[in-house]
C-alpha positions in Angstrom: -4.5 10.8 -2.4 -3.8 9.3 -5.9 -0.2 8.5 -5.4 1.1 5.5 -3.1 0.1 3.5 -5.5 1.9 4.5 -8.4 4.6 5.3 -6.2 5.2 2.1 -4.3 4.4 -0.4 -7.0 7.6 1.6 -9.4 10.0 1.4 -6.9 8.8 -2.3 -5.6 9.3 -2.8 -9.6 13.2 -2.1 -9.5 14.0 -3.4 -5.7 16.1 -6.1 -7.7 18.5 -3.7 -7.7 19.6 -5.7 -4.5 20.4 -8.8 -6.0 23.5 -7.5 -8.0 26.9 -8.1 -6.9 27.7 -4.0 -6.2 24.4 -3.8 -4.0 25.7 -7.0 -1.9 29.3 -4.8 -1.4 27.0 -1.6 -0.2 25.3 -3.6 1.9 28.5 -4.0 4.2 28.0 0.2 5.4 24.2 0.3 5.2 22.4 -0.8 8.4 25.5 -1.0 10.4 26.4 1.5 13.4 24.6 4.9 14.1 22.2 6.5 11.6 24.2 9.5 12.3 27.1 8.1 11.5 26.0 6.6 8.3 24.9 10.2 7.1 27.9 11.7 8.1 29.5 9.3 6.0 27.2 10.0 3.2 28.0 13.8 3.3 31.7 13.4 3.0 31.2 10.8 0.1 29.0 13.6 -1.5 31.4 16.0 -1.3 33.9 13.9 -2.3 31.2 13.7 -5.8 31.8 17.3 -6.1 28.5 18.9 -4.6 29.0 22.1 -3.2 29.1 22.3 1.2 26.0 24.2 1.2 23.9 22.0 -0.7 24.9 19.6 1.2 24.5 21.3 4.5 21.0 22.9 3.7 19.6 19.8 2.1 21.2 17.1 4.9 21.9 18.9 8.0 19.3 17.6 10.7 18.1 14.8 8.9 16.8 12.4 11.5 16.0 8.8 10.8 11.7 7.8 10.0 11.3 4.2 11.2 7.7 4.8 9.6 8.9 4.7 6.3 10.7 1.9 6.8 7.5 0.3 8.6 5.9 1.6 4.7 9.2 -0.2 2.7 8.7 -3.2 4.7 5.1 -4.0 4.4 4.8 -3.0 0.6 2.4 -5.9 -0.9 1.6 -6.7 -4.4 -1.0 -4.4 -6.2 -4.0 -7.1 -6.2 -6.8 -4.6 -7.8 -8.5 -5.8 -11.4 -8.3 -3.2 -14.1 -12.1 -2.8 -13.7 -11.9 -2.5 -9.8 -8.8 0.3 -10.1 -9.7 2.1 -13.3 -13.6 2.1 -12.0 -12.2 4.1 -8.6 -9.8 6.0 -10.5 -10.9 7.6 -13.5 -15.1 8.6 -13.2 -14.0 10.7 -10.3 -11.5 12.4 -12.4 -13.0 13.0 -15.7 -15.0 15.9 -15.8 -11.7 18.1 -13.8 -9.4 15.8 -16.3 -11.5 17.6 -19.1 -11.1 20.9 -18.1 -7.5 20.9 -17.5 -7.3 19.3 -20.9 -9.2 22.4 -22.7 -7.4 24.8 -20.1 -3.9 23.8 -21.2 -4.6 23.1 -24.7 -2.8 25.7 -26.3 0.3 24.2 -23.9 -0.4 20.7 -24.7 -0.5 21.2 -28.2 3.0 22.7 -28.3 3.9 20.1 -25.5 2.9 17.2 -28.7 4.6 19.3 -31.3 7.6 19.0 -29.9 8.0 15.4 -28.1 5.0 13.6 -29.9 2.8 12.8 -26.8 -0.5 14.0 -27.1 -2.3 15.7 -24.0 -4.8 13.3 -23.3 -2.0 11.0 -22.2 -0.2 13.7 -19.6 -3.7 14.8 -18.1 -4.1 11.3 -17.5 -1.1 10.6 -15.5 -1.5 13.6 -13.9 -4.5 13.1 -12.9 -3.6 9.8 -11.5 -0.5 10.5 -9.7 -1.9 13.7 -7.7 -5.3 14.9 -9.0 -3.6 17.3 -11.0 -1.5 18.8 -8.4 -4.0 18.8 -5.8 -2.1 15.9 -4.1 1.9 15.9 -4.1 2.7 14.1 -0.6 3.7 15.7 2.3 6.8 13.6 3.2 10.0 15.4 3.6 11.8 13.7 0.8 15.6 14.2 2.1 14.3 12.3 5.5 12.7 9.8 3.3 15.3 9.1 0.8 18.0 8.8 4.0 16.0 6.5 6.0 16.0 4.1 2.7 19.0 4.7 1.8 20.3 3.6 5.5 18.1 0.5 5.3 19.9 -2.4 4.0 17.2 -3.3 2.0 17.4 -1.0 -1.2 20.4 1.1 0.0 22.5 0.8 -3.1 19.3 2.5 -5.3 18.3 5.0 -2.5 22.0 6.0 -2.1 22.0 7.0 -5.4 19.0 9.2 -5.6 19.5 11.0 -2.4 22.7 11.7 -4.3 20.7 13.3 -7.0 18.1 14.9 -4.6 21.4 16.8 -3.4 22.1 17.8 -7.0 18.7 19.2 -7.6 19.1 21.3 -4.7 22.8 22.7 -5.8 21.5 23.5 -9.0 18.0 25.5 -8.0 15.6 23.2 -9.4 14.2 22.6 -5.9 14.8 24.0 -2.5 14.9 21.7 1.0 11.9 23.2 2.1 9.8 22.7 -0.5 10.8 19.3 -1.5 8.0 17.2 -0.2 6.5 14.4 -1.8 5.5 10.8 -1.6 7.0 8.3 1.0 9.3 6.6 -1.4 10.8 10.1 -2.6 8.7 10.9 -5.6 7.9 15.0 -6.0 6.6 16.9 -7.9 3.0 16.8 -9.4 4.1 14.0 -11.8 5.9 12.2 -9.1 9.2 12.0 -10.4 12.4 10.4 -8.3 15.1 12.5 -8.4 17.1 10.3 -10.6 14.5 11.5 -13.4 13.9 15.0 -12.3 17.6 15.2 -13.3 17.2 13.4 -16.6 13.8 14.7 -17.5 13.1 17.7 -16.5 12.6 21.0 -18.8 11.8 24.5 -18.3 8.8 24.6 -20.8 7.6 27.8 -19.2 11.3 29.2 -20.0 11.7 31.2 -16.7 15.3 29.9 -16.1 14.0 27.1 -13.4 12.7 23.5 -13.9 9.9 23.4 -11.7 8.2 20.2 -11.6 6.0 21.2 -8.2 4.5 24.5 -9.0 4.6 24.8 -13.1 2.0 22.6 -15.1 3.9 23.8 -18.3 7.2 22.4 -17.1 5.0 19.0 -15.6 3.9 18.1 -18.7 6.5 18.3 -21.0 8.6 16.6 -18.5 6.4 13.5 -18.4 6.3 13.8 -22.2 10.0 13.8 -22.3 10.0 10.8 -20.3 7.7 9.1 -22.7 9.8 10.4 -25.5 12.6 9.1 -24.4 11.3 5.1 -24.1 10.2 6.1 -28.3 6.7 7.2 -28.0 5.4 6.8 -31.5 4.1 9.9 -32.6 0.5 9.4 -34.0 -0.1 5.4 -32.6 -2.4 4.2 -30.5 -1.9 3.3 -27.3 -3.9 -0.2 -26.7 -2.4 -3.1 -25.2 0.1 -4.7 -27.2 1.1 -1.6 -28.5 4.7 -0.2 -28.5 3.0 3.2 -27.1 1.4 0.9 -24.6 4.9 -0.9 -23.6 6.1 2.8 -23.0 3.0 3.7 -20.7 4.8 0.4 -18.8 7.6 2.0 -17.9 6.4 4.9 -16.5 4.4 2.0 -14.1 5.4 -1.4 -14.5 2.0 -2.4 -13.9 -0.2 -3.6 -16.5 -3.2 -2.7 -14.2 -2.3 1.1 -14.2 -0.6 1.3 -17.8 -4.0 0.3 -18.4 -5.7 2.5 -16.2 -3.9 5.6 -18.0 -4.9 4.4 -21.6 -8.4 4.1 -20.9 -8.4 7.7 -18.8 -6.8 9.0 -21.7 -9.0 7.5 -24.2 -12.2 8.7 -22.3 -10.8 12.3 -22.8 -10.5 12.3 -26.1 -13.9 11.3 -26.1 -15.2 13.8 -23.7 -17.6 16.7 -24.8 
């Protein structure tokens, strides 16, 4: 699976969310007492947010603690690959399918690049990355997931928060409890998106009423092209290293290894016959 890296290294990227003054207040309710106490807690705050009883209910109700995702949180480790070692694993394998599904959604790339300025070599690249084009989403329950984190002490105060928006996704359709399964940390979707940016980045490209980042490549690739959009992809640029394109690339991953990883998948498609 393509993911774990991508997905652990962004959200070891923003742990320093723990460091700030509100996160130290949190800290006080996370950790402490019952798990079942904490998420009973959790539901009335939510409710208290405005989100409807049977969101809440459908998406919460027999959530059980996962010490093996904390086990996961705990022992994340610095990515220590070279560009050569990771992009030579990464990409070779991936071309040739990367290729197709660039000339099989060409007519939706293009209009994908028309309207936020991201050409398609770019999106088949992360997608290819993150879960082989779909193949590979995670099989993680990600309301279990996003609890047990959010219970920790460690990142609670950031976890909180997108368990929070996991619940909105739910209320408004985008994504049931059953089928929201994904990576460990609580990415879903075939672009790997936390919740927090399903809710900001997310369109219904396909335009069947539903933003469905786990089933609908239309909808996947504009929403990773609206992400990109939104951090100013230059329309037209390159995207090399030192780039402003290339700075964007970093925050999709803060890693300069895999920012780099993507450029050079995407530059081999362009390339491709």
């Amino acid at each position: 699976m393509t993911f774990p890296f991508s997905a652990s290294f962004r959200i070891l990227a923003v742990s320093v969310v723990l460091l700030t003054p509100a996160a130290a207040t949190l800290a006080a309710s996370c950790g402490t007492g019952s798990f079942e106490a904490w998420l009973a807690d959790f539901k009335a705050e939510a409710a208290a947010k405005g989100i409807a009883p049977s969101a809440i209910a459908s998406g919460l109700n027999g959530v059980t603690l996962d010490r093996a995702i904390l086990g996961r949180d705990h022992s994340q480790q610095v990515f220590s690959q070279t560009f050569e070692e990771f992009s030579g694993r990464m990409v070779p394998p991936r071309l040739a399918r990367g290729a197709n599904m660039l000339k099989q959604y060409g007519s939706v790339l293009g209009r994908i690049e028309k309207s936020y300025g991201v050409p398609g070599e770019i999106l088949v690249a992360i997608w290819g990355l993150e879960t082989d084009f779909g193949a590979n989403t995670g099989k993680f329950p990600t309301m279990r997931s996003l609890a047990t984190l959010a219970y920790d002490c460690r990142r609670s105060e950031m976890f909180r928060a997108e368990l929070m928006d996991a619940l909105r996704l739910i209320e408004r359709g985008d994504v049931s409890p059953q089928e929201m399964r994904g990576a460990w940390a609580g990415e879903i979707g075939q672009t790997q998106f936390m919740p927090s940016s399903y809710i900001k980045f997310a369109v219904d490209f396909d335009e069947n009423g539903r933003r469905d980042l786990l089933h609908s490549a239309p909808d996947v690739l504009a929403s990773t092209a609206n992400f990109l959009a939104s951090y100013d992809w230059q329309r037209g640029k390159d995207w090399e290293p030192g780039s402003a394109n290339f700075g964007v690339l970093q925050q999709w991953n803060k890693s300069e290894v895999y920012a780099r990883t993507i450029g050079y998948f995407a530059t081999q498609l362009a390339h491709a016959p």
